[in-house]
N, C-alpha and C positions, 0 to 999 in steps of 0.2 A: 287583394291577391296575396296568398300564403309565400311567405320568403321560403325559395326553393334550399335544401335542407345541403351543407357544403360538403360537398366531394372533400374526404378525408388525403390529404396531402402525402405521397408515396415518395423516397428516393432509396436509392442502392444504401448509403450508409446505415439506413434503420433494419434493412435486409442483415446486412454482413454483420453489422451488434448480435443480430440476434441468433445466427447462426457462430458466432464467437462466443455469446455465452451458453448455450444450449453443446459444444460441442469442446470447445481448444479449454472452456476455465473448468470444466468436469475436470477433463484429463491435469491440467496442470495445479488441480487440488488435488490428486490422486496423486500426484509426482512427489509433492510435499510431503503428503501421509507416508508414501514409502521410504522417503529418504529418510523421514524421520523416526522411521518403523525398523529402516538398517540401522542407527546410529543406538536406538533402545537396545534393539537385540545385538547388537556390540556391544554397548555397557553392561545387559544383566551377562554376556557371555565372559567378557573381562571380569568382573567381579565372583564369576565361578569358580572362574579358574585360576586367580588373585587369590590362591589362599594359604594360609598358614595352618598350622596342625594345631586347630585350638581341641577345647576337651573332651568335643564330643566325637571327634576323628580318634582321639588318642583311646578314650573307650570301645571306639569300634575296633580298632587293633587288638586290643586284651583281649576284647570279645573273641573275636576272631582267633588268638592266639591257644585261647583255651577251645575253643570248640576243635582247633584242629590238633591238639593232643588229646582229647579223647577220643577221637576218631580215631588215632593211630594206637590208641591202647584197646577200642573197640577191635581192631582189624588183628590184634594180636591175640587177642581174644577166639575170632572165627581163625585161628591158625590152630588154636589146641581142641579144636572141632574136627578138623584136617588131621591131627596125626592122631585121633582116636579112632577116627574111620579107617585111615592106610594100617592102623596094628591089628583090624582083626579083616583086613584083606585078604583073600588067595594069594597065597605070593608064588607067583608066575610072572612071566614075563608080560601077558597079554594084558593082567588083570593091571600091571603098574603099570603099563603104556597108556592103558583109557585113564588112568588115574592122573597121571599127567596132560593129557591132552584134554583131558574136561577140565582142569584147573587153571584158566585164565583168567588177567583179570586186563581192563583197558590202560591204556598210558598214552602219555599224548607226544605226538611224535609231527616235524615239519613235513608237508607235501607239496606237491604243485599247487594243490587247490588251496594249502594255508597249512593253518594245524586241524591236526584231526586226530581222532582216537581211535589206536590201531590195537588188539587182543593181545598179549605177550603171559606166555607159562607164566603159572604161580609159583613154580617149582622149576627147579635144573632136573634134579633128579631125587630117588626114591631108592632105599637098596635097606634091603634085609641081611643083619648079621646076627649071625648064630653066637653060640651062650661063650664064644671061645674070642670074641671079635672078628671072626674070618667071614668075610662077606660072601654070601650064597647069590645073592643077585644083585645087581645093581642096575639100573634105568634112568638116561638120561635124555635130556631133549633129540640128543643125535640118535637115540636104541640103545638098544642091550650094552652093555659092557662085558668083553670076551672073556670068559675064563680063566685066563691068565691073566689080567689085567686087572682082578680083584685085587683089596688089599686087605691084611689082617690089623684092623685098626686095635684091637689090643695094647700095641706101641705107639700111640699117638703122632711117633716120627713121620708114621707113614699117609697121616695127612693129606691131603692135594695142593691145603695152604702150609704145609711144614707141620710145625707140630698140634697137632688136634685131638682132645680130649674129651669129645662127645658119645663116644662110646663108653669110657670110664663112666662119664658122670652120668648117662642113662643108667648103667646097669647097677650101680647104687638106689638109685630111685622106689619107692612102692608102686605095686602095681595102679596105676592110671596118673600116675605124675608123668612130668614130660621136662622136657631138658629143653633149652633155647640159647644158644651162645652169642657171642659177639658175632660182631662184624667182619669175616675177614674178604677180603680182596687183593687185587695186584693194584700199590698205588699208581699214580699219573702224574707226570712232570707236564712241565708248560709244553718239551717237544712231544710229550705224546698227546696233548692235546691239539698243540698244533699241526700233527700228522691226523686228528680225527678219531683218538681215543675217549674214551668217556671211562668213569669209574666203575666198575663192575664187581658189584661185591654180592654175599650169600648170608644169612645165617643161617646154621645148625638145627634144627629142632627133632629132638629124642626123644624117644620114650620104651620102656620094656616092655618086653612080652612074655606071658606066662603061660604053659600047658601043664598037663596033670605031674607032671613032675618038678613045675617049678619055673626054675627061671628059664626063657629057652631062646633069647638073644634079644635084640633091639634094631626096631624098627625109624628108618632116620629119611630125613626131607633136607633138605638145600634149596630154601627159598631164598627166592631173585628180589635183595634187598632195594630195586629200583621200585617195588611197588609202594615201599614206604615211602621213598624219597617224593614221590608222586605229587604225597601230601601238602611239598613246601616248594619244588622244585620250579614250578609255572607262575607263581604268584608275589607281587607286590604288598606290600601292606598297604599304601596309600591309594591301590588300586582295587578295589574290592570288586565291582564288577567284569573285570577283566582278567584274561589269561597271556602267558607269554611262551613264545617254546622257550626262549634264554632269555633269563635274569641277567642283567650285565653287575657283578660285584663291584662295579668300582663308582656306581651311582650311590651304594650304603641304600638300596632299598628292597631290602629280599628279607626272604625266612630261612633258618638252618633249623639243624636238630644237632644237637648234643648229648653224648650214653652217659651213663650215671658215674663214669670215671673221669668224665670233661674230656672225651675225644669229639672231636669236627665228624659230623656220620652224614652229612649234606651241606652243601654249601656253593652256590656262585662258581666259588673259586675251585675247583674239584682238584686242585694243589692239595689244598688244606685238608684234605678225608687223611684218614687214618690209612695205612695199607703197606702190603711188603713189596720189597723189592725183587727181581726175579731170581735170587736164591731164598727165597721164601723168608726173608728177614724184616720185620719192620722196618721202617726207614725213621731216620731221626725224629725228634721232637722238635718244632722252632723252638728255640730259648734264645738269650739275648746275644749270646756269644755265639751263636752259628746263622742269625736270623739273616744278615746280610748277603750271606755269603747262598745260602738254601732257599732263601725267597725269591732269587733271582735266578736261578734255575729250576725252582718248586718241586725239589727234590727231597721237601722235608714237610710233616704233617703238624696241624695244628692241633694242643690239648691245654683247656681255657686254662687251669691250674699252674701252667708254665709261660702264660699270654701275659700275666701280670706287668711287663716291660711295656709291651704293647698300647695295654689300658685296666687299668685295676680294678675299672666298673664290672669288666664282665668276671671277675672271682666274686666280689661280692652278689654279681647276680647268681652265679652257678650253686654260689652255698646257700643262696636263700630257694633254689631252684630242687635243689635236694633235700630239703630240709618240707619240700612237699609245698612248699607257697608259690604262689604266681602273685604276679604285680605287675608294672614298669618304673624304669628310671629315666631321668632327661637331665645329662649332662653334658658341659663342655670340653672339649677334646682339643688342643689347638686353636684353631677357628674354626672350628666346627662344632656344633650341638648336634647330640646325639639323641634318639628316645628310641629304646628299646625296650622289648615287651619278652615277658619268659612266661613260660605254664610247666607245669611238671608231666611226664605223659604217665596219668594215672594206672597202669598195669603191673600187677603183682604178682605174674605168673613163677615158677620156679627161675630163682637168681635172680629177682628183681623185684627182692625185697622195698616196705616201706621204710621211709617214705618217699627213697629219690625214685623207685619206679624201674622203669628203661629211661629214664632222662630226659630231656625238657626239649622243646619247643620253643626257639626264638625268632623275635622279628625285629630289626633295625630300620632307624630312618635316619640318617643326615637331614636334619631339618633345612639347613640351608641351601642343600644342593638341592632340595624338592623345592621351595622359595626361590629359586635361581631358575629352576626349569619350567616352575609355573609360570616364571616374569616371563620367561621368553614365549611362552603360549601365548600371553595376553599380548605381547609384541604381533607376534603372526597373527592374532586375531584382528589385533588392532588396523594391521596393515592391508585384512584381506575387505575390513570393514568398510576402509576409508576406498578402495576399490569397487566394491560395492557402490557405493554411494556415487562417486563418480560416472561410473557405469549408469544409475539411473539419474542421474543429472542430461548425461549424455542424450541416454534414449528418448527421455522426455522432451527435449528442446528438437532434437529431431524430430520427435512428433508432434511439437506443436507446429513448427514449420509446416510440415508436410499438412498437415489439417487445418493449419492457416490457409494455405493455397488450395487448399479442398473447399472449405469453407469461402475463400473467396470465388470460385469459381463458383459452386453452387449456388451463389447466391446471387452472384450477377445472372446464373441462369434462371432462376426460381423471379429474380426480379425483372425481365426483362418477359416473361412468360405472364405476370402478375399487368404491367403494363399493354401487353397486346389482349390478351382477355377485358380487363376493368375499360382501357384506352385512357386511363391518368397517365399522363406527361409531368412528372415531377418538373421538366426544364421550360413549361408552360407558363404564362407569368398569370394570376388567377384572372377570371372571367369576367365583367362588369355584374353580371350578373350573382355575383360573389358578398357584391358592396351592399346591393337591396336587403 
């Protein structure tokens, strides 16, 4: 007689093994893969942003440096495009209101939704003066300018910035030359910043006009020197793919521009611009012997030539800077290291002769305080990591719990279901018929 063939031996434990490994050890290798997936992606994130300005950061800022004064020698450029179109204009009122109202350009300004970029005139205003100085019209963002409230710029007194000599120097000019001045504006102290002033300055750009008899006055623009400032005004140097509405100057990480005399014509600190006082007077120069007394009310303008007290790096940059070269330097400053980057702004239009141009383009870094701000990044990273991690410690163990107790339920059901179907009785002690 054939030995009957043994009924395979069933109990709960072999159940819930197998529903423990089929279900609780997936998930708690998943647990480890993650945690250790946080702790990766925390190191390569700390070590990003762990960094110091080695050479090829310090390239990408020259790079940077130069590309963004040829833009602004570019944009100076499309301005003597601008006053060859407004000289052979109708001059009317109507025809210099579209002239100004089609000449925008964007600037980036804070809103509710963040920063955005909002249109702003290219021009304040547009005014035709006859061959005597005495202005026939004039057009500004507000309209017309009344009849009596021309002025005869012949005497340069009569100005809007005090004395202004853009009418001289155009009407010297040959026919299709154009005239371009400084900077002027009304400067800004720390209270007018503090009350929510910003710098507002203009240049001049001239040129003459001739009919069959010759010379027959000069045609003039006051552009809104914010559109240069544009160029350096939102931007970091160590931040390349990002923008800011405020550059805060007291981190040493922004861009300025400097005019071919070493005056401050952008900068953080909009103390430091160049500009008059409201009798139309310049305001002092920092030097060493007022610097205390005017930096603390910033009732006084910065011109690099007279900074030498300051730091004597930036003379040596300003004369390598006119002299038409670009480079950087990295020096020591107290305890601080410095690298800053200069370009020259390649443009040679009338009065900006080579090789200093319209003046240079700079960028600073406090090495160390970018070193100081990066530590504290890797800190907050560090800290949000180790939360992280915690967190999926947490979640896990809660879910193996909970799918321990799932797992044993189910499997007390799946084995108690396994038993009434087969009828093996795991707690059966075996059969005689087991032994044959």
């Amino acid at each position: 007689m054939e030995q009957e063939e043994k009924k395979p031996k069933l109990n709960f434990a072999s159940v819930a093994i197998s529903f423990f490994i089929l279900i609780v050890l997936p998930l708690t290798i998943t647990g480890i893969v993650i945690s250790k997936g946080v702790v990766k992606v925390g190191t390569e994130a700390t070590q990003a942003n762990l960094r110091v300005l080695d050479n090829p950061q310090k390239q990408s800022i020259e790079f940077r440096t130069r590309t963004i004064a040829e833009a602004i020698a570019q944009f100076y450029s499309n301005r003597e495009k601008d006053i060859k179109i407004a000289s052979i204009l109708p001059r009317d009122e109507k025809t210099y209101s579209t002239f100004l109202t089609t000449n925008n350009l964007g600037v980036l300004k804070l809103s509710d939704a963040g920063i955005v970029k909002v249109t702003v005139p290219l021009y304040r205003e547009i005014a035709f003066l006859d061959k005597t100085g005495m202005e026939q019209i004039r057009i500004t963002n507000e309209g017309a300018v009344p009849k009596d409230k021309l002025r005869n710029m012949s005497n340069p007194d009569n100005g809007e910035y005090g004395k202004e000599d853009y009418f001289e120097k155009a009407k010297a000019l040959a026919p299709g030359d154009f005239y371009i001045g400084p900077v002027v504006g009304y400067h800004v102290n720390k209270s007018d910043i503090a009350a929510g002033k910003k710098f507002e300055g203009i240049q001049r750009i001239a040129t003459p006009v001739f009919d069959s008899s010759g010379f027959a006055g000069v045609i003039e623009l006051a552009m809104n020197f914010q559109h240069v400032r544009e160029f350096v005004d939102h931007l970091m140097p160590t931040e390349p793919d990002k923008i800011f509405n405020k550059v805060d100057a007291k981190d040493n990480n922004f861009a300025f521009i400097v005019d071919r005399n070493g005056n401050m014509l952008s900068h953080p600190d909009e103390t430091l611009i160049i500009g008059l006082d409201k009798s139309n007077n310049q305001v002092p120069v920092l030097k060493e012997d007022n610097y205390k007394n005017l930096s603390s009310s910033g009732d006084g303008y910065m011109n690099i030539l007279s900074s030498g007290f300051k730091d004597e790096n930036l003379l040596n940059i300003h004369e390598e800077a006119s002299q038409g070269k670009s480079g950087s330097r990295t020096y020591n400053k107290g305890d601080s290291t410095y690298f800053v980057t200069y370009a020259p702004i390649p443009y040679y239009g009338n009065g900006f002769t080579k090789p200093s141009g319209a003046g240079w383009v700079g960028m600073i870094v406090d090495v160390n305080v970018y070193h100081q701000l990066s530590q504290e990044k890797v800190n907050e990273i560090k800290d949000k990591v180790k939360k992280w991690q915690n967190s999926t410690i947490l979640v896990v163990i809660v879910s193996l719990i909970m799918l321990f107790l799932i797992a044993l339920i189910l499997s007390r059901g799946i084995y108690r279901q396994i038993k009434k179907t087969t009828g093996v009785d795991d707690n059966l002690p075996p059969s005689d018929d087991d032994d044959n």
